[in-house]
LUMDOZA-444590 format. One record per residue: residue number from 0; residue in one letter; chain; x, y, z of N, C-alpha, C in turn. Coordinates in steps of 0.2 Angstrom, whole numbers, plus 5000, padded with zeros to 4 digits. Last residue first. Example, Ala and Ser with C-alpha at 12.3 -4.5 7.8 and 13.67 -1.06 7.14 Angstrom:
2
1,S,A,5064,4989,5035,5068,4995,5036,5064,5000,5039
0,A,A,5066,4972,5039,5062,4978,5039,5066,4984,5039
This chain:
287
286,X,A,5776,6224,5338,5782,6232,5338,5786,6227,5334
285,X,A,5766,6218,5336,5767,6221,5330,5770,6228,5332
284,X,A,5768,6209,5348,5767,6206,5339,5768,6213,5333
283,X,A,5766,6218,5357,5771,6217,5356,5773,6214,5350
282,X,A,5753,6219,5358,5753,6224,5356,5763,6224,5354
281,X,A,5749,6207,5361,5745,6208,5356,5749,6214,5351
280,X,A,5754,6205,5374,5754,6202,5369,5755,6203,5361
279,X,A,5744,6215,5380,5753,6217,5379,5754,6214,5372
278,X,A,5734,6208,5379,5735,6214,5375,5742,6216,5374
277,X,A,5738,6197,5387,5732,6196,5381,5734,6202,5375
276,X,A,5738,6204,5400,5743,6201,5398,5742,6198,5389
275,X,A,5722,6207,5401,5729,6215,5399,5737,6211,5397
274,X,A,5717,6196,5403,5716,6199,5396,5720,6206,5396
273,X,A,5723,6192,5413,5725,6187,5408,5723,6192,5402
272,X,A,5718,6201,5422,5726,6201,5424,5726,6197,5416
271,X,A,5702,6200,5422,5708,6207,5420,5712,6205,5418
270,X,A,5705,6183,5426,5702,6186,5420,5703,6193,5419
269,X,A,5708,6190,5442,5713,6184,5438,5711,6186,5429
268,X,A,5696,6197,5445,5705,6198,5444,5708,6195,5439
267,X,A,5688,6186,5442,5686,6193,5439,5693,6196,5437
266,X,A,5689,6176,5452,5690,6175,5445,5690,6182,5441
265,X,A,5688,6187,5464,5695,6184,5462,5694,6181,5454
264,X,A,5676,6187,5465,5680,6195,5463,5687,6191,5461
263,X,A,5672,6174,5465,5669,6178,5459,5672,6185,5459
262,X,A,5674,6171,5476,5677,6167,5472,5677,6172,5465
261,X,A,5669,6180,5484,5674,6180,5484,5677,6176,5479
260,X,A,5655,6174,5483,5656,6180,5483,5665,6183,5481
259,X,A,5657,6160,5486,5654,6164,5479,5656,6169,5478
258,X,A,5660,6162,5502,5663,6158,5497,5663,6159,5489
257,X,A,5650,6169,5507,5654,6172,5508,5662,6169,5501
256,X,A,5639,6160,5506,5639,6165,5503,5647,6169,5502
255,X,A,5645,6149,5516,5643,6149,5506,5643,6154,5503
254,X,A,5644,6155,5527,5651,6154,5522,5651,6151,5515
253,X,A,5632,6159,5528,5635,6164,5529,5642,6161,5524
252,X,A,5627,6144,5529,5623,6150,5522,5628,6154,5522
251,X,A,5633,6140,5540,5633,6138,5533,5631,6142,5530
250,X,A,5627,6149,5548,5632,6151,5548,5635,6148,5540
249,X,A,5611,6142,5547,5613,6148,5546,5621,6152,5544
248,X,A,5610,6126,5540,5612,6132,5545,5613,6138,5544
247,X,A,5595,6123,5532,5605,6123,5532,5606,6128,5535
246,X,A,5582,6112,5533,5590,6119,5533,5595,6119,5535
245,X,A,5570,6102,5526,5577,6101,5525,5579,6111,5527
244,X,A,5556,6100,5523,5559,6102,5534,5568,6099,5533
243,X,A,5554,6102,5512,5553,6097,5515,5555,6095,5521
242,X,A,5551,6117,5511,5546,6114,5510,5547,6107,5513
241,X,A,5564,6121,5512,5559,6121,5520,5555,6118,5519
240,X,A,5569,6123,5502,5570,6116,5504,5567,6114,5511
239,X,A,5569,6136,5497,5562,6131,5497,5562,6123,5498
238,X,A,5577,6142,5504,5570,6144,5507,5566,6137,5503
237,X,A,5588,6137,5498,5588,6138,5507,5580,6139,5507
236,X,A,5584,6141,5483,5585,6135,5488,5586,6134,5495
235,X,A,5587,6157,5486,5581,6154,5484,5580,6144,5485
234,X,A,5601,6156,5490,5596,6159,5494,5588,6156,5492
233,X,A,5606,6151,5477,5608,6147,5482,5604,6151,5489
232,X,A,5603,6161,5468,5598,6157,5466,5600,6148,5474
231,X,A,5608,6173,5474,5602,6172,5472,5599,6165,5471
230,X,A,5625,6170,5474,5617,6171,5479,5613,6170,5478
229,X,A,5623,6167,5458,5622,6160,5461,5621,6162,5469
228,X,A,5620,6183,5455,5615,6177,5452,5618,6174,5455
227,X,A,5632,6187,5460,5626,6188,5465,5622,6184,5461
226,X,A,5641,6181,5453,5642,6177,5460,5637,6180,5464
225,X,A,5640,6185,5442,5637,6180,5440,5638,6177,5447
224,X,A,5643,6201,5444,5637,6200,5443,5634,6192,5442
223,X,A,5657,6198,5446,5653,6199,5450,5645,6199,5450
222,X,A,5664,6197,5433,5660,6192,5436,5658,6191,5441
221,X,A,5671,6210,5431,5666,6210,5428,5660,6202,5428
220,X,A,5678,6219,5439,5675,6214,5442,5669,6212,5437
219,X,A,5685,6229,5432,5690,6224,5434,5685,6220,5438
218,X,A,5678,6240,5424,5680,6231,5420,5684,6229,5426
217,X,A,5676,6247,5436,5674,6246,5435,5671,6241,5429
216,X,A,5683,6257,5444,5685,6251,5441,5680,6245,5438
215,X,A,5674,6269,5445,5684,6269,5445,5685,6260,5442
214,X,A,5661,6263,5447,5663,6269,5443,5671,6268,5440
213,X,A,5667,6257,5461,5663,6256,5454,5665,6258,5447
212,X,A,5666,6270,5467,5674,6266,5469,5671,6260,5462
211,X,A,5655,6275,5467,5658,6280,5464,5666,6275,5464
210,X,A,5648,6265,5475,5646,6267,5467,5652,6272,5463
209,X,A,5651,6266,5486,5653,6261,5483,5652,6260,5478
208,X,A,5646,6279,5491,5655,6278,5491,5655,6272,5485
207,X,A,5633,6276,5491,5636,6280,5487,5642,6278,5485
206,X,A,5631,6265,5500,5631,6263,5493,5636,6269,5489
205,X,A,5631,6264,5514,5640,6267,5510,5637,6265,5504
204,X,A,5618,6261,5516,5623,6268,5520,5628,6269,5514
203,X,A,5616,6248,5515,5616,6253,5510,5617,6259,5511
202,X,A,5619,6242,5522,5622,6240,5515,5619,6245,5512
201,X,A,5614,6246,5535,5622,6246,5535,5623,6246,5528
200,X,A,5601,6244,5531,5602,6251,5533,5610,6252,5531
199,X,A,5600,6228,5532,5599,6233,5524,5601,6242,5527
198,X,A,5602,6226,5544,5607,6223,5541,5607,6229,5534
197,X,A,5592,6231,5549,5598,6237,5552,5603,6233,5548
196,X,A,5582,6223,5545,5581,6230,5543,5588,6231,5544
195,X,A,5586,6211,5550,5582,6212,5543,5584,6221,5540
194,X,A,5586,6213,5565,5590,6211,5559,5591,6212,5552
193,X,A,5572,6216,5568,5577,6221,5567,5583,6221,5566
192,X,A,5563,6208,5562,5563,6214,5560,5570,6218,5560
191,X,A,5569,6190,5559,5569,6195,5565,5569,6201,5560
190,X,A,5571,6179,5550,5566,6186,5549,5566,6189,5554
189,X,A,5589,6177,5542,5583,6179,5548,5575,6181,5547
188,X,A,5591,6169,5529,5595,6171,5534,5592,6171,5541
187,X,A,5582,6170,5520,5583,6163,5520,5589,6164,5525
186,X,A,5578,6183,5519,5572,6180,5522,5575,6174,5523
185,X,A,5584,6189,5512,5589,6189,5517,5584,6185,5523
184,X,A,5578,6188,5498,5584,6183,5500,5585,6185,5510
183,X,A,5568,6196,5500,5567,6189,5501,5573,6185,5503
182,X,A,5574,6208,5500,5571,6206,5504,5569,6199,5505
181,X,A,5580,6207,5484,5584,6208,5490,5581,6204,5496
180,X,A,5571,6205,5475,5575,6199,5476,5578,6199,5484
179,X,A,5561,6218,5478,5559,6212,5479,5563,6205,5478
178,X,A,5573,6227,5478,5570,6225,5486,5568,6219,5485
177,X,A,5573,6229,5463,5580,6224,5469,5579,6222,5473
176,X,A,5562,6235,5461,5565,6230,5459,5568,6226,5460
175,X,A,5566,6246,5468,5559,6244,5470,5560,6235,5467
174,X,A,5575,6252,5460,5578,6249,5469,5570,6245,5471
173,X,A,5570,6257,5450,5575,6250,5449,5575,6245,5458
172,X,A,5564,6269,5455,5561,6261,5453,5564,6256,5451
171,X,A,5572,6275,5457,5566,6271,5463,5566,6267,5460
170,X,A,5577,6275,5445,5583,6274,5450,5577,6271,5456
169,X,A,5567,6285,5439,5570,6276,5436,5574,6273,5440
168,X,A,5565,6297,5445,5561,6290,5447,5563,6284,5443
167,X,A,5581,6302,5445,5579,6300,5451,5570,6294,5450
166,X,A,5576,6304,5429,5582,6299,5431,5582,6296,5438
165,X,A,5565,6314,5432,5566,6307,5428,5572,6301,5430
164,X,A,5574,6324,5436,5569,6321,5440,5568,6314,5440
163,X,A,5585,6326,5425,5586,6324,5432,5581,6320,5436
162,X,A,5575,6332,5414,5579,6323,5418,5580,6323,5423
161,X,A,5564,6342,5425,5570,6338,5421,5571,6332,5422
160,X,A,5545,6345,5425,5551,6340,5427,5557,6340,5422
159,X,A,5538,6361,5423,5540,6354,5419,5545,6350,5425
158,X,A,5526,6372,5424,5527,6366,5428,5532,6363,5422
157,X,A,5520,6385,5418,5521,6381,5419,5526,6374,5420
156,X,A,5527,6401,5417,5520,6397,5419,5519,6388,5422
155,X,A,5536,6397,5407,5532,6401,5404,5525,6400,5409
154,X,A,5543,6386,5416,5543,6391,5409,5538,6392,5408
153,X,A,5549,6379,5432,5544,6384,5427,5544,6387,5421
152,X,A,5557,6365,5437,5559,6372,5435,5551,6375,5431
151,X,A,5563,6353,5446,5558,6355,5444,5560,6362,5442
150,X,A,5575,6348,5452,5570,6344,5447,5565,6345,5444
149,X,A,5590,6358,5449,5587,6355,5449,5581,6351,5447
148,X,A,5604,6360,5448,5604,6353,5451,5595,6354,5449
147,X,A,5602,6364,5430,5608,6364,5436,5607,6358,5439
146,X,A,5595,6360,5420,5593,6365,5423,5596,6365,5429
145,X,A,5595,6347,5405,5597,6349,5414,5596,6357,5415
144,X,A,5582,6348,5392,5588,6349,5395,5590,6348,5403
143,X,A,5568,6346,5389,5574,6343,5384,5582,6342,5388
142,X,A,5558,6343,5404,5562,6347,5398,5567,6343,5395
141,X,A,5542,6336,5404,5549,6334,5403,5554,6338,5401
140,X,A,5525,6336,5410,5531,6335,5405,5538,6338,5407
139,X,A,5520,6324,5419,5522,6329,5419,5525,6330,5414
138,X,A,5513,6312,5414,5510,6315,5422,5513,6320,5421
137,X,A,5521,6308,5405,5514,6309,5401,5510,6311,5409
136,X,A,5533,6305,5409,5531,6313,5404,5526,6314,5403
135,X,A,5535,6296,5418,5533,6303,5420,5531,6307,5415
134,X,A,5532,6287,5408,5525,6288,5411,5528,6294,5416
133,X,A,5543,6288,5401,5538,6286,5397,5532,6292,5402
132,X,A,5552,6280,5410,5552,6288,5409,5547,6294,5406
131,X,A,5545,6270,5411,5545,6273,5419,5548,6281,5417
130,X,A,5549,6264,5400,5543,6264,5402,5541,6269,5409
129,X,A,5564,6270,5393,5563,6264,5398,5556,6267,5399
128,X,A,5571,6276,5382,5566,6274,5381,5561,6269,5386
127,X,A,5582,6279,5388,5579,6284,5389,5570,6284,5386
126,X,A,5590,6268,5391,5585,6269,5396,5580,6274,5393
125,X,A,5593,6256,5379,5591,6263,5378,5585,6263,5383
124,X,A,5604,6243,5387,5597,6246,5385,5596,6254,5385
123,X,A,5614,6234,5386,5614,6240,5382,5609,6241,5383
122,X,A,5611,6222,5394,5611,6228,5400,5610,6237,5394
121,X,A,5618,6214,5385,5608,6214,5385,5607,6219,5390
120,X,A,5628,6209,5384,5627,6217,5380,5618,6217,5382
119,X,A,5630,6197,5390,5633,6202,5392,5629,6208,5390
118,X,A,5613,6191,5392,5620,6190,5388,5622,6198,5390
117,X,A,5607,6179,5408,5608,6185,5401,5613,6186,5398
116,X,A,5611,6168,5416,5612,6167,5407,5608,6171,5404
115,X,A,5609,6174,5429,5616,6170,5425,5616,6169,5419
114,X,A,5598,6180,5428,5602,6187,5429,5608,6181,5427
113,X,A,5591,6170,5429,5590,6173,5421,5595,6177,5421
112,X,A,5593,6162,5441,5595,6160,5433,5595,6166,5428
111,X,A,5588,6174,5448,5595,6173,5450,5597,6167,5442
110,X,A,5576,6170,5447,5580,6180,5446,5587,6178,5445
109,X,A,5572,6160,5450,5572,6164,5444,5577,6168,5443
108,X,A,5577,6159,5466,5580,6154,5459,5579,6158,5453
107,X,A,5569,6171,5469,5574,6170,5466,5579,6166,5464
106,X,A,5555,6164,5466,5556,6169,5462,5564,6169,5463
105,X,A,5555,6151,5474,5555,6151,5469,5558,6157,5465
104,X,A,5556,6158,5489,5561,6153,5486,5563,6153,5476
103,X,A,5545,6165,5487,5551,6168,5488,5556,6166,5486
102,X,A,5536,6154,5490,5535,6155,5483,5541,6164,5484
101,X,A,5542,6148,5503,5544,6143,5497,5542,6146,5491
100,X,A,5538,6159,5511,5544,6159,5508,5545,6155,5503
99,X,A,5524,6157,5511,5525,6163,5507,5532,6162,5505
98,X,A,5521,6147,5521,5522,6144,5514,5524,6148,5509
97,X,A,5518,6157,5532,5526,6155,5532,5529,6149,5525
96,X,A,5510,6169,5535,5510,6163,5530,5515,6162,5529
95,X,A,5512,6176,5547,5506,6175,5546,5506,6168,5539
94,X,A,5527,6180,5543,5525,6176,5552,5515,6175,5549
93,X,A,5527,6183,5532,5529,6176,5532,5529,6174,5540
92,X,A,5520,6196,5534,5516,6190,5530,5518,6185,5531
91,X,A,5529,6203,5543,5520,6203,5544,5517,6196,5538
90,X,A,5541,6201,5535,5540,6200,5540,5533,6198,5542
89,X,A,5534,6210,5524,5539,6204,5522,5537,6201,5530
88,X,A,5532,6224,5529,5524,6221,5526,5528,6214,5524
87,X,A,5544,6227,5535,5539,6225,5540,5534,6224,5536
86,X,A,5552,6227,5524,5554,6223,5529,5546,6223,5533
85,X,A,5545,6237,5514,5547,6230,5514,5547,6226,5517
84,X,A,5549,6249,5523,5541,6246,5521,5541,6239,5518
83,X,A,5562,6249,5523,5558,6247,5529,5549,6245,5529
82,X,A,5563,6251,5510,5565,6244,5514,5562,6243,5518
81,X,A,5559,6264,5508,5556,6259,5504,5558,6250,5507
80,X,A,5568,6271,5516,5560,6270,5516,5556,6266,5514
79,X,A,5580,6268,5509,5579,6267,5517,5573,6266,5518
78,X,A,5577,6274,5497,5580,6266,5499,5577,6264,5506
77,X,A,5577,6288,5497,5571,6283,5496,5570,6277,5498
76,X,A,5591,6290,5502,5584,6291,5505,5578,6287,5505
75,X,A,5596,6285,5490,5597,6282,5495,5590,6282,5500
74,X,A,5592,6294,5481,5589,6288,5480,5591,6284,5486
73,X,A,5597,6307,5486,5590,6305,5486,5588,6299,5484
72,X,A,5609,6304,5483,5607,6306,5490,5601,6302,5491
71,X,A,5610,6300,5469,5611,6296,5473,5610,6296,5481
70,X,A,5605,6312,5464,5603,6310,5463,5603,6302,5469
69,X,A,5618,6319,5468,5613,6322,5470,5607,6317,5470
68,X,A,5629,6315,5463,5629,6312,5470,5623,6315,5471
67,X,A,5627,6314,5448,5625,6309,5452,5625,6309,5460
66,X,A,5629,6330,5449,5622,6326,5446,5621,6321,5450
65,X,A,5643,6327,5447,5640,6332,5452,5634,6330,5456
64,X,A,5645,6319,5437,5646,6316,5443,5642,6321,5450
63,X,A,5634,6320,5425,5639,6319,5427,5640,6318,5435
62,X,A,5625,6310,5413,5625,6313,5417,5631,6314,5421
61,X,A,5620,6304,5402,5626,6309,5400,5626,6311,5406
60,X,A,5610,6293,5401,5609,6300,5400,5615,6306,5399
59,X,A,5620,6283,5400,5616,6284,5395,5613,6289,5396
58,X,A,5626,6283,5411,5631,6284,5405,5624,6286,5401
57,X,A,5617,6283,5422,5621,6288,5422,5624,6291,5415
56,X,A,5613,6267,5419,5607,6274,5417,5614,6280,5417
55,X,A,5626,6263,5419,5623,6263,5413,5618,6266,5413
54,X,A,5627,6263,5434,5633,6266,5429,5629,6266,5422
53,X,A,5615,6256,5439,5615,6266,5439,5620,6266,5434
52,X,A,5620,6244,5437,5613,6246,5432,5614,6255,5433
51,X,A,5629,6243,5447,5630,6242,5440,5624,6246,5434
50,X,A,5620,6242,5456,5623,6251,5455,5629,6251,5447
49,X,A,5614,6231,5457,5610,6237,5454,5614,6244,5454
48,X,A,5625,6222,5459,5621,6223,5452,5617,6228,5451
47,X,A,5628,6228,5471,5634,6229,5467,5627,6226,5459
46,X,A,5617,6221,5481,5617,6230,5479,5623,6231,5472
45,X,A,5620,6210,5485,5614,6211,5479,5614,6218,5478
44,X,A,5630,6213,5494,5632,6208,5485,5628,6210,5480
43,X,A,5625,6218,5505,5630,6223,5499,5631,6220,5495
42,X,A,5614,6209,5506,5611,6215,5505,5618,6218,5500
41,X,A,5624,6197,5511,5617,6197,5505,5615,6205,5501
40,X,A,5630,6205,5521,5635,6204,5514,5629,6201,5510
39,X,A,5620,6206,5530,5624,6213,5527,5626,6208,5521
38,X,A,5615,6194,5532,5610,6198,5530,5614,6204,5528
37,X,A,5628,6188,5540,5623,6186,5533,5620,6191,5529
36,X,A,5624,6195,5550,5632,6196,5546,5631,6195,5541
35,X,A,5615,6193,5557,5615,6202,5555,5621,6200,5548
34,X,A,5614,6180,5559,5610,6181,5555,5613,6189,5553
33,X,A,5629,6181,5569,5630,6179,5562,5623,6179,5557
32,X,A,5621,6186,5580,5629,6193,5576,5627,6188,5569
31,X,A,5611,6181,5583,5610,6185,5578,5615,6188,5576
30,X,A,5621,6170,5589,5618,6168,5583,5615,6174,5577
29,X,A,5629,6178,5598,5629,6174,5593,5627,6175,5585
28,X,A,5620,6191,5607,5621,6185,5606,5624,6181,5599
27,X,A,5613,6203,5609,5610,6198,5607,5611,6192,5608
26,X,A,5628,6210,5615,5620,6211,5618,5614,6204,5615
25,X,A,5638,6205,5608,5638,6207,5616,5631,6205,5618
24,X,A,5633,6204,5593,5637,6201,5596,5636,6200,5605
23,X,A,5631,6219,5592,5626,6213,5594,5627,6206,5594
22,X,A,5644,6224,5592,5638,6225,5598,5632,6222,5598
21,X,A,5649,6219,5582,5650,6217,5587,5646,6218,5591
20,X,A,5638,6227,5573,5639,6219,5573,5642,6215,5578
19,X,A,5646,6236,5574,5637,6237,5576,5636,6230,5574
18,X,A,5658,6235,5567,5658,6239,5573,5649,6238,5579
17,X,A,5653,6233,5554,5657,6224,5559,5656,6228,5567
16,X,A,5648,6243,5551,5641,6238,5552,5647,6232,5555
15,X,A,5659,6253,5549,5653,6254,5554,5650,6248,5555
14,X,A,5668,6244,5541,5670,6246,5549,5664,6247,5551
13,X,A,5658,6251,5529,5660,6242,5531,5663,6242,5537
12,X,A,5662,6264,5531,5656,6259,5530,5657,6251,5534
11,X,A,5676,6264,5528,5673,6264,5536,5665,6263,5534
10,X,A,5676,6257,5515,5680,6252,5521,5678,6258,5526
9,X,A,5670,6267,5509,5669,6261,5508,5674,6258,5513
8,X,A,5679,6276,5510,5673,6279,5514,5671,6272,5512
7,X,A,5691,6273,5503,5693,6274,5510,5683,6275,5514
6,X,A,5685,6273,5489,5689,6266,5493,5688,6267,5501
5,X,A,5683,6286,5489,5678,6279,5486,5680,6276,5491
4,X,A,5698,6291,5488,5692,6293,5493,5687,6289,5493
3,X,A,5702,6282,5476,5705,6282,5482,5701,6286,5488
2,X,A,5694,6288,5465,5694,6282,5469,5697,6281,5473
1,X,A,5686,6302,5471,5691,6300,5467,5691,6293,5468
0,X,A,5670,6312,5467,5674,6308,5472,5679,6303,5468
């Protein structure tokens, strides 16, 4: 997929969930149009670092694009299932232990400092040494090679997983990773189930598209990863200033977040625009 395709299936995504946001607008009401509205742009912000993370498992194993849409099918899949079991075992506890959010609060202030002052090259991780690949080998063994599209193949009798496979459970298990910031955070939004959930369905429908529009440009938002750490860590505060009967409205969170998120594609811009004008520069010194 090109990046002009990318683009065009990335904006009807995002049409589908304002299109299904209107209608909950009609039928709910207000206030859940702006918990669902929250709860999407939380879910697409905190998804753009974990598909950052794909671009570097993909690069590091060498995989191609054919590869990744298959891959990315089925981690979508997974996604879905694994949220909804989030959403409702999230929901089930913090309507039974509502002090559960303030230690929510606390993990993503975490997540959300570390992910701001890790250092740029610390993402260089040799996945191929990642623990998660480790342990499929030692439950299955492992071919050296791809085997077209697929995950399992037979020599001589026996059973092996490809990469590929391997690479699809590093991808679960990254997303198993993200849920637990993800889910939380959108905990300082709504707990309605069915906010919660149909917000994460709409963000992550168009992941692919938006992995592959990623892909294509990939240095031009290179501080978007520093505006989903201050989500993160201005989510994790909404939740734990509950502990003192201090909230901040809902619609407020909505245009805070909304404000970070945007500030951080435009310094991003601006920062490209100053280091291509940087190079020109550079490149005119020694015509």
């Amino acid at each position: 997929m090109n990046t002009k395709n990318a683009l065009k299936w990335v904006i009807f995504w995002i049409a589908a969930a304002l299109i299904f946001n209107t209608g909950i607008y009609f039928t709910l009401g207000e206030q859940k149009a702006i918990e669902f509205l929250g709860g999407y742009v939380i879910e697409k912000s905190l998804s753009l670092d974990n598909l950052f993370l794909f671009l570097l498992v993909f690069g590091s194993f060498g995989v191609s694009e054919k590869h990744q849409r298959r891959i990315l099918n089925y981690g979508i899949i997974g996604a879905l299932v694994l949220r909804f079991i989030f959403v409702i075992l999230g929901v089930t506890i913090v309507s039974k232990f509502h002090w559960v959010l303030y230690i929510f609060g606390a993990i993503l202030i975490f997540s959300g400092l570390k992910m701001l002052l890790k250092p740029e090259n610390d993402d260089a991780e040799n996945f191929k040494e990642n623990k998660l690949i480790k342990l499929v080998n030692k439950v299955i063994p492992v071919t050296d090679k791809l085997h077209g599209e697929k995950f399992f193949v037979r020599i001589n009798k026996t059973l092996y997983a490809t990469p590929l496979f391997a690479i699809l459970v590093l991808i679960e298990g990254t997303d198993i990773i993200f849920a637990i910031d993800s889910i939380p955070a959108i905990f300082s939004i709504s707990t309605d189930p069915f906010i919660v959930y149909t917000s994460n369905i709409f963000a992550i429908l168009g992941l692919r598209s938006l992995y592959f529009l990623l892909a294509g440009i990939n240095n031009t938002f290179k501080y978007v990863k520093h505006g989903v750490a201050l989500i993160l860590v201005f989510t994790g505060i909404k939740l734990s200033i509950l502990f003192f009967h201090v909230e901040i409205p809902v619609a407020l969170s909505v245009g805070i977040i909304f404000a970070i998120l945007i500030a951080s594609i435009l310094i991003s811009i601006i920062a490209r625009k100053r280091e291509n004008l940087n190079k020109a520069d550079t490149k005119n010194e020694y015509i």
